[in-house]
Steps between C-alpha positions, in 0.01 A plus 500: 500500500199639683301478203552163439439383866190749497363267113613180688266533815268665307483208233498237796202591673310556158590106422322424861251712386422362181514147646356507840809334641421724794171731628579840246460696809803303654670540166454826471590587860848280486570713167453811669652390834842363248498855331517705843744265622757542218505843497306475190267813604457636860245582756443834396451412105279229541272642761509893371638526155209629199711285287641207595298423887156385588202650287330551811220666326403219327526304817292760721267493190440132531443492851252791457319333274505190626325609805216620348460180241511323890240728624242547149512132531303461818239688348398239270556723176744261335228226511232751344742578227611116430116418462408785278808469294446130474132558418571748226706275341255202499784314694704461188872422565639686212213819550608510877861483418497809213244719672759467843778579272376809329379610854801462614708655236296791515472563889933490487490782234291704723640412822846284484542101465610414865161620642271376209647166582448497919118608400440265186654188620225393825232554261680238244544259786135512604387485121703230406403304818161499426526415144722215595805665265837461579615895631883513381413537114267799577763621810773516165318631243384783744796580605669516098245689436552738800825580363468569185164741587731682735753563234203720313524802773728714691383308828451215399845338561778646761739543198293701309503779748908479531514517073204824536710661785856489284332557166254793567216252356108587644212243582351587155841432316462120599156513435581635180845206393414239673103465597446413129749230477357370821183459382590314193707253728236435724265376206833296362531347904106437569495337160864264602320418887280257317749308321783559802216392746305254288535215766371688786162576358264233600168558541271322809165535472410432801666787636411749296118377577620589896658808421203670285219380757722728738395839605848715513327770765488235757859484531593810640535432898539891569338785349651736707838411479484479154380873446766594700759259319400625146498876637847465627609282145345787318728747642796341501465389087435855472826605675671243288420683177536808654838435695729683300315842520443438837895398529429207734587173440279190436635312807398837685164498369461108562602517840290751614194363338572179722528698815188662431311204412631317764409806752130556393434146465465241790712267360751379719893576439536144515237419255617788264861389480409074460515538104799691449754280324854568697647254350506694167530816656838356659602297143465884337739624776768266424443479117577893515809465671646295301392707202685768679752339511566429154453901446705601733779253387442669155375186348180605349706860398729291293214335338308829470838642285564228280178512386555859373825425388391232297208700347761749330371764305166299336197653719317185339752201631504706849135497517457143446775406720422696787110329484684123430709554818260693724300243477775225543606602805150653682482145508722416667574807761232712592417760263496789718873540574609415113257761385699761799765378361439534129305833477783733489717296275168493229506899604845576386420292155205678457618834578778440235322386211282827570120493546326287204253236489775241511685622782175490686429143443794408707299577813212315351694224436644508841149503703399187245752332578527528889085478524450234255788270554431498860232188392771256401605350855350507836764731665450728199226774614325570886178411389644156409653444824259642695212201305699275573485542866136526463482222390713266708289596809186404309657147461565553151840525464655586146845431449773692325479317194149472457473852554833577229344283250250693425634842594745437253314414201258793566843728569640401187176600308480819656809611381517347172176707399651833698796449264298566195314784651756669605680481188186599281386782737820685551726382186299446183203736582629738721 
């Protein structure tokens, strides 16, 4: 019974979701308010389980981060980087759009996708408003991209780490599986952005005229803030890569990077705190609850084992299934929990069809299809959600749909060609 209740609420507020019947913060709140209230998951679960409560390191990450986006952009830097980048692409639509995506796609293998996207998208709203371009196309194909260059690395995406941490897999084993494929579906994407964004790329002379007489040094307002902005962003991307020899977490590292900037600097608290988006911070909280609640109910467990079952004995079926419905429902739920969730049953599969290339590829298939189908809705991945509040309080608000539309196709892509390499990789050449 508690598992249907637990799909029923959790279904309901995804339909207000999906069509803006009501704010998705208020959705998400009444979902997680409904789930507490029917005994559905407790107190001490949602607020202080690993596996079924509040990520609050990726919320304490975001609000890290976001403080430092708020302060770097008094400095004016995000204005010298939307002129140069607009310059260097001769204020060409389609040249702005790929050189932001590859940018992009390569900062969230290096560092991860929620923090590539806080620091990419105010330079897309300044280029875009000076080139007279509409922002949500670039905003979307940013963030796809985000994703999928996240999926290349360790780091790059929250359930990467989970899969390395049950599987025994190092930074250079994903570099290794994965990066390639990555690559390769980056050039496939970049080359599908100018057909899935062909009516967004007009081109204004005028503007461009404006934008190329500009000098891009004139725009920074603070020289000395932004030393001390890019020396406290320096060492905080450097304890991202290094967090896991150093054992501290990301949202660690992020939050003291904001105290310290905030400390040295002379920026007010109040001024330091104005761009932080708590309306998504508070739409995470309540979207994780309710995810909770549908693992602690034993909902996504149930899933998790009739995948297996239904993979029998054929390592090839399992693998393919496993990426199908991975990336199925890390569009739906967050992909953090599932891939909790998942990572011992893929373990005990593994471990009995003995260590060969094709019982390997089941963890491969699993971080493609968490990573990569995280595109196909709004809900689907942080970065997404986190964009989408970006964009709202610029004025430019995109909509669940719009956003799914496109996620989807570019989803659905992704794990068409991952199907083939996976298969070719571990199965016919291994």
């Amino acid at each position: 019974m508690a598992q249907f209740l637990s799909v029923g609420v959790f279904v309901g507020a995804y339909i207000l979701i999906a069509t803006e019947r009501v704010h998705r913060v208020a959705a998400a709140l009444g979902g997680a308010a409904l789930m507490l209230a029917l005994r559905l998951t407790d107190g001490e679960t949602a607020f202080h389980s690993l596996d079924a409560g509040v990520d609050w390191n990726v919320v304490f990450l975001l609000l890290g981060m976001m403080i430092i986006v708020g302060v770097i952009k008094q400095t004016g830097l995000f204005e010298y980087l939307a002129i140069a980048a607009a310059k260097r692409a001769r204020g060409k639509p389609y040249a702005v759009l790929a050189m932001f995506v590859v940018i992009t796609a390569t900062a969230s293998a290096a560092l991860d996708n929620v923090t590539t996207v806080l620091l990419i998208a105010p330079v897309t709203f300044l280029v875009c408003d000076r080139l007279g371009l509409n922002p949500i196309p670039f905003l979307i194909a940013e963030v796809l991209a985000s994703n999928i260059g996240g999926t290349a690395t360790l780091i790059g995406d929250p359930p990467n780490i989970i899969i390395a941490s049950r599987a025994g897999l190092s930074f250079n084993d994903f570099l290794l599986h994965l990066a390639p494929f990555i690559v390769v579906l980056m050039i496939a994407f970049v080359v599908v952005c100018r057909w899935l964004f062909r009516d967004s790329f007009q081109y204004h002379e005028d503007r461009v005229a404006e934008v190329m007489a500009l000098s891009e040094r004139e725009a920074i307002r603070n020289r000395t803030l932004l030393v001390q902005s890019l020396i406290v962003l320096g060492l905080v991307l450097i304890g991202f890569v290094l967090h896991s020899a150093l054992h501290v977490e990301p949202s660690v590292v992020a939050l003291l990077g904001a105290g310290l900037l905030v400390l040295i600097s002379k920026v007010t608290t109040e001024d330091a705190i104005a761009d932080v988006e708590w309306e998504t911070l508070v739409f995470f909280m309540g979207l994780f609850v309710m995810v909770g609640a549908l693992v602690k109910t034993g909902v996504i467990d149930e899933v998790s084992h009739a995948l297996a079952s239904a993979a029998g004995g054929d390592p090839l079926l399992a693998v393919m299934a496993l990426l199908v419905v991975s990336a199925l429902l890390s569009a739906i739920v967050d992909n953090i929990p599932y891939v909790a969730t998942m990572a011992p049953i893929v373990g005990e599969i593994v471990a009995a069809q003995g260590d060969s290339p094709q019982s390997q590829s089941m963890w491969w298939a699993l971080a493609l299809g968490a990573d990569l189908g995280g595109n196909a809705t709004a809900v689907g991945a942080s970065a997404n959600v986190v964009v989408l509040g970006l964009a709202a309080r610029n004025g430019t608000p995109i909509s669940f749909w719009k956003f799914t539309r496109y996620g989807a196709i570019v989803a659905g892509l992704s794990i068409l060609l991952a199907a083939p390499y996976l298969w070719l990789r571990y199965f016919l050449l291994a």
